[in-house]
C-alpha positions as CSV (number, residue, x, y, z in Angstrom):
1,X,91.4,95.4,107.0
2,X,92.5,91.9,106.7
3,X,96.6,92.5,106.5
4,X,96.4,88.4,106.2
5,X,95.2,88.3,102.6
6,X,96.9,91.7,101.4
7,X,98.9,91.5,97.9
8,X,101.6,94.5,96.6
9,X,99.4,94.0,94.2
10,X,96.0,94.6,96.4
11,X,97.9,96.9,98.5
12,X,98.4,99.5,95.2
13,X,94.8,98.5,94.5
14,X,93.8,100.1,97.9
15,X,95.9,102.9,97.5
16,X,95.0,104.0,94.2
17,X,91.0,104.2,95.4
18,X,92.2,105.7,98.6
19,X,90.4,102.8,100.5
20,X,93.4,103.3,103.0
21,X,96.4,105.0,103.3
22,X,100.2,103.0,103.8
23,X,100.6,104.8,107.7
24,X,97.2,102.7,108.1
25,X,98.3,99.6,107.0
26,X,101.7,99.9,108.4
27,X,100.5,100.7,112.0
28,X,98.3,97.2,111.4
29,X,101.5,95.2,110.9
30,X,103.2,96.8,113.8
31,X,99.6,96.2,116.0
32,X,100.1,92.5,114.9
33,X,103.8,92.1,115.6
34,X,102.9,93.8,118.7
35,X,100.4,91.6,119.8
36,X,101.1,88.0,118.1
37,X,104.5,88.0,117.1
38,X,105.5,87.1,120.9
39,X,104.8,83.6,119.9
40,X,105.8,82.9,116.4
41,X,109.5,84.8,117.0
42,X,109.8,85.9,113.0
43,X,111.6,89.6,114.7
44,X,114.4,90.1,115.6
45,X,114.3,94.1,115.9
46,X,111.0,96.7,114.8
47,X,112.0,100.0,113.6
48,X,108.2,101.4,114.9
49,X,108.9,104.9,114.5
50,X,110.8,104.9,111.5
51,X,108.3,102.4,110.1
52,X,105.6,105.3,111.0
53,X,107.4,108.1,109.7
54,X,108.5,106.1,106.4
55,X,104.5,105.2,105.8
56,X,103.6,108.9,106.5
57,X,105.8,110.1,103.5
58,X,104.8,107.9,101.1
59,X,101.4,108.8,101.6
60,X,102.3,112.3,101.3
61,X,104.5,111.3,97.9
62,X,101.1,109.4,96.9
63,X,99.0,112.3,97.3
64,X,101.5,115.1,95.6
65,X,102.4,112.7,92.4
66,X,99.8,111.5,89.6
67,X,102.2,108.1,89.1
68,X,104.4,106.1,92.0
69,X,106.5,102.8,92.5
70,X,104.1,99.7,92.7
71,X,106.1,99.6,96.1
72,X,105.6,103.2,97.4
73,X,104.4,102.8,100.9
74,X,104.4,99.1,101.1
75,X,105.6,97.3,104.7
76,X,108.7,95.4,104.3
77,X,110.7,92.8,106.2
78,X,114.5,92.6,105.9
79,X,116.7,89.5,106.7
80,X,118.8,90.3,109.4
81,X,121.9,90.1,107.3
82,X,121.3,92.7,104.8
83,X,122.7,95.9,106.5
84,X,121.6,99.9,107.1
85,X,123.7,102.5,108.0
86,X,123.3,102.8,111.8
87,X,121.2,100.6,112.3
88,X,121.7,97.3,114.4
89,X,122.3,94.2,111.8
90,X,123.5,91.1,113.6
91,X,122.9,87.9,111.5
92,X,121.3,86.4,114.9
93,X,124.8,85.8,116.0
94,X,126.2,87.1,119.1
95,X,129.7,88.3,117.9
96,X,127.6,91.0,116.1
97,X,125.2,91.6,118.9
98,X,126.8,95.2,119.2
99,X,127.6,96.0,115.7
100,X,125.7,98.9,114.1
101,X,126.0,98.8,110.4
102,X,128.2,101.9,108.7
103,X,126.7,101.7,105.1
104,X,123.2,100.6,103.7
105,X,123.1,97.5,101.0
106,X,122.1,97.6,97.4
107,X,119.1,96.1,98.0
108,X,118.3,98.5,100.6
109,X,118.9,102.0,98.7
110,X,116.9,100.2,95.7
111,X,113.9,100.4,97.9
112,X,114.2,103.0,99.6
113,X,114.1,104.9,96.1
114,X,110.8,103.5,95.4
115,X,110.1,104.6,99.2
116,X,108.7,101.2,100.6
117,X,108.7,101.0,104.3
118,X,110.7,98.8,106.5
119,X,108.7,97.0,109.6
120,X,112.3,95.5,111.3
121,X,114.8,93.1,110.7
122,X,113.9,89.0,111.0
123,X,115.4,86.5,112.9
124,X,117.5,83.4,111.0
125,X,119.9,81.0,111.7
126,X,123.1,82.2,112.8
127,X,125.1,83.9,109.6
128,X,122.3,82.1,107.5
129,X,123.9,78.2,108.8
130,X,120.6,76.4,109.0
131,X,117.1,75.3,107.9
132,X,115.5,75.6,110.6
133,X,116.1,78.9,112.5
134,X,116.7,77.3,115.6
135,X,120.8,78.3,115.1
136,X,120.0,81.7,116.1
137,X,122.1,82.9,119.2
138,X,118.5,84.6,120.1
139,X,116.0,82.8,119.9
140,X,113.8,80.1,118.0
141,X,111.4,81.3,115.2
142,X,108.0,78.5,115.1
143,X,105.8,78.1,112.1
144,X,102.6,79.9,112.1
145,X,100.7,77.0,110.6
146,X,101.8,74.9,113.7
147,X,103.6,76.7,116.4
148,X,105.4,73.4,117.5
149,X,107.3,73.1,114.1
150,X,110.0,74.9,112.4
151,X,109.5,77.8,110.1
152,X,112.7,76.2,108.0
153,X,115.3,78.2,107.4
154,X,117.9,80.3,107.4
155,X,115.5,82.6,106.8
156,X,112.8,81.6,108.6
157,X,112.2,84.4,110.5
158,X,111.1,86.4,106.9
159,X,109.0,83.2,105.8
160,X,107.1,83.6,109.0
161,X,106.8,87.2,108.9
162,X,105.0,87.2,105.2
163,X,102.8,84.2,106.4
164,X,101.5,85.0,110.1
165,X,101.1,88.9,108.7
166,X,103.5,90.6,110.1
167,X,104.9,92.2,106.7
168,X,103.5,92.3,103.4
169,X,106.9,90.6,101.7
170,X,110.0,90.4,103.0
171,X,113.5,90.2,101.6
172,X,115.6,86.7,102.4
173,X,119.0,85.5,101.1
174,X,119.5,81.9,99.2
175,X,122.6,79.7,99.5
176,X,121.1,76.3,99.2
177,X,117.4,76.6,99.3
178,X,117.2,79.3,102.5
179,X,114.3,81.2,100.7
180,X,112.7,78.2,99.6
181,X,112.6,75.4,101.7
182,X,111.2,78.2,104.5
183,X,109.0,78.9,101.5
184,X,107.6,76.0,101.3
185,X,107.3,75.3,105.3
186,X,105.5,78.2,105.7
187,X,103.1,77.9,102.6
188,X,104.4,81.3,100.7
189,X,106.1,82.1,97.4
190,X,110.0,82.4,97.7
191,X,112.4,83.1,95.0
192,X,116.0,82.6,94.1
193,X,117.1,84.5,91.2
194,X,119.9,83.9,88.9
195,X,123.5,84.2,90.7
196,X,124.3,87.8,89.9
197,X,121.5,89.5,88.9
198,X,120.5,91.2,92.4
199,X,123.3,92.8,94.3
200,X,124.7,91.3,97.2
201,X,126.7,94.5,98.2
202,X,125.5,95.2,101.9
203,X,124.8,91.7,102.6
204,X,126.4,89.7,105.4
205,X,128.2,86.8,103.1
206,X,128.1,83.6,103.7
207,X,129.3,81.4,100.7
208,X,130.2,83.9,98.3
209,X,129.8,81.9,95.0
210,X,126.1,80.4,96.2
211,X,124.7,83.2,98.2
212,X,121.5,85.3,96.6
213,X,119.1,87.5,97.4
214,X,115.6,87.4,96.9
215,X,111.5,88.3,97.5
216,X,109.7,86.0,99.8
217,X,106.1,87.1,99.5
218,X,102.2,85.7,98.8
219,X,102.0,85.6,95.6
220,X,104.0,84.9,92.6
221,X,103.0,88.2,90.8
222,X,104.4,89.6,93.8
223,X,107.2,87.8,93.5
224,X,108.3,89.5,90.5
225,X,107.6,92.9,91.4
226,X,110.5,92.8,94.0
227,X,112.7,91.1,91.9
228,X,112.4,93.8,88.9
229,X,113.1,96.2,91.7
230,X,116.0,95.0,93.1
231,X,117.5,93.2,90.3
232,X,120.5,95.0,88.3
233,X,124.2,95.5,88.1
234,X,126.5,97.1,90.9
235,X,129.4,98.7,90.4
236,X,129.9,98.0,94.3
237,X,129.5,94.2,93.2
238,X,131.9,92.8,90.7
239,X,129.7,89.8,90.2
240,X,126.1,91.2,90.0
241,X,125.2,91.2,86.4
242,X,122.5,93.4,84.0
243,X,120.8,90.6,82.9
244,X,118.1,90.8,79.9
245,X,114.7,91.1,80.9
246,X,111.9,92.7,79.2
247,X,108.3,94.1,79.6
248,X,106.6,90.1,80.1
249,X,108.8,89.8,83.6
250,X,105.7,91.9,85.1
251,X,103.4,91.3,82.6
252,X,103.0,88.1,80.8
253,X,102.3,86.3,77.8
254,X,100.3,83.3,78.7
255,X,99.5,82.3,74.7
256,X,103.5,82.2,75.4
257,X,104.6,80.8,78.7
258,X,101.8,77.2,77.9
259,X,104.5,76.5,75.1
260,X,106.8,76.0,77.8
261,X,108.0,72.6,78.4
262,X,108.4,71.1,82.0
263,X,110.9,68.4,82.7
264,X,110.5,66.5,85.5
265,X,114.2,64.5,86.9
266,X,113.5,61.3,87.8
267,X,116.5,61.8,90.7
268,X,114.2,64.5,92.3
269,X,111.3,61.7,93.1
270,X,112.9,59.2,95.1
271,X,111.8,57.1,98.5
272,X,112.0,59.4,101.6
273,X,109.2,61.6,100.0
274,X,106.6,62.3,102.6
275,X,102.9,61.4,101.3
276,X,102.1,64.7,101.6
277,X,104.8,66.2,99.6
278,X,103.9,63.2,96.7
279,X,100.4,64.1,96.5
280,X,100.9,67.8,96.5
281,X,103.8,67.5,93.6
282,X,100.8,65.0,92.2
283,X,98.2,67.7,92.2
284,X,100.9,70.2,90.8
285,X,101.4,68.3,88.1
286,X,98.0,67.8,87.0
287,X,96.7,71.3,87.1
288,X,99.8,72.3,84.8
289,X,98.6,69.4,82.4
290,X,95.0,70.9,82.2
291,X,96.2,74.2,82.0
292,X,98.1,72.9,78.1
293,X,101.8,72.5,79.6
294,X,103.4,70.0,78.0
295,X,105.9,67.6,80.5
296,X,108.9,65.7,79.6
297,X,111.0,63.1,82.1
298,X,114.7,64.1,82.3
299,X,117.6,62.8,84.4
300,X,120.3,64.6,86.2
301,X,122.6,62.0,86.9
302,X,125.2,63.9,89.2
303,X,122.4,65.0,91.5
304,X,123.3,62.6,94.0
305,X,126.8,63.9,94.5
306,X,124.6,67.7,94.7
307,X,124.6,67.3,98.6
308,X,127.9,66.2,99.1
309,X,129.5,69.0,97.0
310,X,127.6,71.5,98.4
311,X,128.6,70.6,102.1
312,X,132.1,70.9,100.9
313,X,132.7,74.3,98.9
314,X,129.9,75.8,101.5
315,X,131.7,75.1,104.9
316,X,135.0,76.4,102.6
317,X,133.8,80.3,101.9
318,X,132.4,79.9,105.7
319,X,135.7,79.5,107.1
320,X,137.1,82.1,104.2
321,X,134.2,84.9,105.0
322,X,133.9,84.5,108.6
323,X,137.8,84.4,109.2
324,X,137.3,88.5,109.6
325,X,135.0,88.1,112.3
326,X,138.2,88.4,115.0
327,X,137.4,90.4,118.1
328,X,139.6,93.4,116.5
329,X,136.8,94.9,114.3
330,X,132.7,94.5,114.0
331,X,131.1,95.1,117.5
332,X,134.7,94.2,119.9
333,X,133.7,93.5,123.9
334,X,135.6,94.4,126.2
335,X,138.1,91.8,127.6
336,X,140.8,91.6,130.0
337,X,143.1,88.8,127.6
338,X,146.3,90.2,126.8
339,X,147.5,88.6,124.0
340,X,146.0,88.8,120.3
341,X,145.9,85.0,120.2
342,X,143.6,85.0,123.4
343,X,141.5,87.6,122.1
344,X,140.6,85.2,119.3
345,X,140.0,82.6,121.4
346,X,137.7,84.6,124.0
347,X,136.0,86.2,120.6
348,X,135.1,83.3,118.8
349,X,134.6,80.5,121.5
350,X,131.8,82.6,122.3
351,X,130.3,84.7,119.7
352,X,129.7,81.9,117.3
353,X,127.2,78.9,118.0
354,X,127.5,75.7,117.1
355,X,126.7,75.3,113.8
356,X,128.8,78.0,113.2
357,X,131.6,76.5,114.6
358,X,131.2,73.2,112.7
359,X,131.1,74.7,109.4
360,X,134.2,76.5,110.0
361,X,136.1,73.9,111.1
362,X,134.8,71.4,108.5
363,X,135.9,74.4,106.0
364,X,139.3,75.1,107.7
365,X,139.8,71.4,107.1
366,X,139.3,71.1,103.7
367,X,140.9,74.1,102.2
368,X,143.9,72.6,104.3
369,X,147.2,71.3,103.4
370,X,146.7,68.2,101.9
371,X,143.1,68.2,102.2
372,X,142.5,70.8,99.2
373,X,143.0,68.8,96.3
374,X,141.4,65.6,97.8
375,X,138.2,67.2,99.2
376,X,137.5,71.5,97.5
377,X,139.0,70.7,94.2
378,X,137.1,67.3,93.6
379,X,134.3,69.2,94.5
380,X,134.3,71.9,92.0
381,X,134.7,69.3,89.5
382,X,131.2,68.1,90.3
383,X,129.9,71.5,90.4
384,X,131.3,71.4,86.9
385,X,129.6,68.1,86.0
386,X,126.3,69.3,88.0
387,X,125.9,72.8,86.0
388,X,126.4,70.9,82.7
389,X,123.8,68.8,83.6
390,X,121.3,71.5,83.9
391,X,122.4,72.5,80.4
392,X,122.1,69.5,78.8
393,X,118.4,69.3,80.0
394,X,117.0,73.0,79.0
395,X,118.6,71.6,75.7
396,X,115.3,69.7,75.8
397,X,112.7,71.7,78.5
398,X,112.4,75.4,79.0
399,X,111.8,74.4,83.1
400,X,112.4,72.0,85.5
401,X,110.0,71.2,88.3
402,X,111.0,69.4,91.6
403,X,109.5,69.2,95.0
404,X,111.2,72.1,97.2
405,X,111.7,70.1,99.9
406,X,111.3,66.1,100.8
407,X,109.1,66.6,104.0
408,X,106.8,68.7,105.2
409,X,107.7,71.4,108.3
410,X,109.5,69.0,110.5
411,X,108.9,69.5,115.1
412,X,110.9,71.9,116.8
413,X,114.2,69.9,118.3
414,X,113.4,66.8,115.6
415,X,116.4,67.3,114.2
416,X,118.3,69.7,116.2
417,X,121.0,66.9,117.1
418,X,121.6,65.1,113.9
419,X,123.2,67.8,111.7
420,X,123.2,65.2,108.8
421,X,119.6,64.8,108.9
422,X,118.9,68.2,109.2
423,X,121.0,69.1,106.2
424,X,119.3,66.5,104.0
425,X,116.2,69.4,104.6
426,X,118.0,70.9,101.3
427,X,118.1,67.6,98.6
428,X,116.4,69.4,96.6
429,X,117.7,72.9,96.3
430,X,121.7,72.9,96.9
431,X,122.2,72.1,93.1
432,X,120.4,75.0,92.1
433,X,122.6,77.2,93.8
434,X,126.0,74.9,93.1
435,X,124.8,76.0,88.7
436,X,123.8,79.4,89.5
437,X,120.1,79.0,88.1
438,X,117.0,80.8,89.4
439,X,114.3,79.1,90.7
440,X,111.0,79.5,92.9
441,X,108.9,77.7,95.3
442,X,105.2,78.2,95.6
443,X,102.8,76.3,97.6
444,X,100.2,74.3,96.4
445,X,97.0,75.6,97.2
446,X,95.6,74.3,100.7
447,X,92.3,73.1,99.7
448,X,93.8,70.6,96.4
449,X,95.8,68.6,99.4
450,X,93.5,68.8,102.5
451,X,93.2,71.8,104.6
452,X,94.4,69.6,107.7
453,X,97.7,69.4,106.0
454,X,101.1,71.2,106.3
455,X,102.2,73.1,103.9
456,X,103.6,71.8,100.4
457,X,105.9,73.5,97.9
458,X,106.6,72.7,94.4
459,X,109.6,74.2,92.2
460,X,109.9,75.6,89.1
461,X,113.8,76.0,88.3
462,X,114.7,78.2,85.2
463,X,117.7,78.8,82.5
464,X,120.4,81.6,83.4
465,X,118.3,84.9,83.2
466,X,114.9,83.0,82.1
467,X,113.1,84.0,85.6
468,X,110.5,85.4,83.5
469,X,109.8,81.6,82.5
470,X,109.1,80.4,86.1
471,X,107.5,83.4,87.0
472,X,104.8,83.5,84.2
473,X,104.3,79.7,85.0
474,X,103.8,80.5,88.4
475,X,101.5,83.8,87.8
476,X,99.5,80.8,85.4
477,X,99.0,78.2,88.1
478,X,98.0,81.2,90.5
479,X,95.4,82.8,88.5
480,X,93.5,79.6,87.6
């Protein structure tokens, strides 16, 4: 059985001709996590036996019902911020290292309906602060292409999982590029859907108005089986949204989708491109020409404030959302202070990292007293001028493409010291989140760049609750 190569998709395939059973292919996961997941670091906790027992009733659902979920059965990782009711969930920091979790997310119950089963939670960067998942207070996650470079990140540790085999797909969470800059490192399919449409009750927030979760898996078609999963309103979450999607998320019209229109913004191909990532955009663009798309240049002129804004309202909701994390509640140690001030101090001093740390401060600072008008509210003003942007171009182009990321996977400690250079890593995804739009990166295919090479990853960014447009272009450049 090569677990390597296996789709949902194939997986249901499998399943339907009773070629093998989900306990089989589950228990080849966990033989490979076992054995090779030492070295690449994408775990931070298995759940083996419940994994087993979860596998051994789907089979037993498969056998007793003519007609299941394209999910039933199917081995799972989960980000280590999405939460389960008694069950460890730390956000690889250490001020949670002891918390157990006392309800289950959205997300979570959505799949366990369709009874998928859940291999163990993945490492990231600590409270998702990072692309590189080195920030985690337990340990560093490596590519599985090249063991001596970063997986990206913050969630890392799921891009790593889906591409050295040790899940199927995997849940992440998105607040400027975490699914797919990792994605694209790690030469697999990750998608951000529109701000809203998938729940983020039971996930550990980070920026509130940027954070999303979505699928991280190996194909694009798989892709979108998640998302129609998990997508949906939530009472429990006063943002998440219905959205309108119909039969041609799953299934699509190709006649349809090579009508579409592609812009490409001249701000998203700039120097500082690595060769690699020109060519592979290069070969992207070329196949989608032969295939009948049409392209169109388009500019986003307030792109180059994207970063800026983004490390502004960002480090803001940090210090907002992570304010609760005090030493009273969530997973207190025991300490021999005696005053509440000194309880903070002991807490916090050392349960957070360092990045952790700087983005709170930076936040503190500009929600501030004098600060607030000079630094947040400027900011969402750009947002403003940013999303308006967007929408002025789908006035013209049904989908943008970009590169996902500037460079390929950079080396493990390149940039671990210069937190500006590591946050340039996202360029090219923070204004996605900043306008709320969905977008997805897939790699292009190894053997079109050179099979020497890193990974590459184009992506395709879509109109408010038009996923079904990236997706069907995506399925379309898979399939030929």
């Amino acid at each position: 059985m090569d677990i390597h190569n296996l789709t949902i998709k194939s997986f249901r395939e499998g399943i339907q001709k009773k070629e093998f059973s989900s306990e089989e292919v589950t228990q080849e996961f966990l033989k490979n996590i076992e054995k090779n997941d030492p070295s690449i670091g994408s775990y931070i906790s298995v759940f083996k036996n419940e994994a087993i027992n979860e596998a051994k009733q789907a089979d037993n659902l498969i056998k007793k019902a003519d007609k299941t979920s394209f999910l039933t059965g199917v081995p799972l990782a989960l980000k280590d911020n999405l939460v389960i009711e008694g069950t460890k969930t730390t956000a690889a920091s250490k001020i949670l290292e002891s918390y157990n979790a006392s309800y289950t997310a959205t997300v979570i119950e959505k799949l366990r309906k369709e009874h998928a089963v859940f291999l163990g939670k993945t490492n990231m960067d600590e409270f998702a602060m990072g692309a590189s998942t080195e920030n985690s207070a337990f340990h560093t996650t490596k590519n599985p292409y090249d063991t001596s470079r970063v997986p990206g990140g913050s969630s890392g540790g799921s891009t790593a999982a889906v591409a050295g085999g040790f899940a199927l797909a995997a849940l992440g969470s998105d607040t400027g590029g975490s699914i797919r800059q990792p994605a694209a490192f790690c030469g697999v399919v990750g998608m951000k859907p529109t701000y809203g449409t998938v729940s983020r009750f039971g996930l550990i927030d980070m920026a509130s108005s940027l954070d999303q979760i979505g699928p991280i898996t190996k194909s694009v078609e798989d892709a979108a089986i998640l998302f129609d999963v998990i997508k949906g309103k939530d009472p429990r979450d006063a943002t998440s949204v219905e959205g309108n999607y119909t039969k041609e998320l799953l299934n699509p019209d190709f006649n349809k989708t090579k009508e579409l229109t592609i812009g490409i913004p001249k701000e998203y191909f700039i120097e500082g491109l690595s060769e690699e990532v020109k060519k592979g955009m290069n070969v992207a663009i070329q196949k989608f020409k032969k295939l009948g798309i049409s392209f169109k240049e388009i500019t986003l002129p307030h792109t180059k404030y994207a970063l800026s804004c983004y490390y502004i309202i960002m480090p803001a909701e940090v210090s907002t959302n992570l304010a609760r994390f005090d030493g009273i509640r969530y997973g207190r140690e025991k300490t021999n202070t005696k005053t509440l001030r000194d309880i903070y101090f002991e807490t916090k001093g050392k349960g957070f990292g360092t990045e952790s740390k700087r983005r709170i401060l930076l936040g503190t600072f500009v929600l501030s007293s004098g600060y607030h008008d000079a630094y947040y509210t400027k900011a969402q003003k750009v947002r403003r001028l940013i999303t308006d942007d967007f929408k002025k171009a789908f006035e013209d182009v049904d989908v943008i493409f970009a590169p996902t990321t500037p460079t390929t996977a950079f080396k493990i400690g390149e940039k671990a010291k210069d937190p500006l250079s590591m946050y340039l890593s996202d360029i090219f995804t923070v204004a996605v989140n900043l306008a709320g739009l969905p977008a997805v990166s897939i790699p292009v295919r190894k053997y079109e760049i050179g099979k020497s090479g890193l990974p590459v990853g184009f992506q395709l960014i879509g109109k408010h609750f038009r996923e079904q447009d990236i997706l069907s272009l995506g399925m379309l450049y898979e399939k030929n």
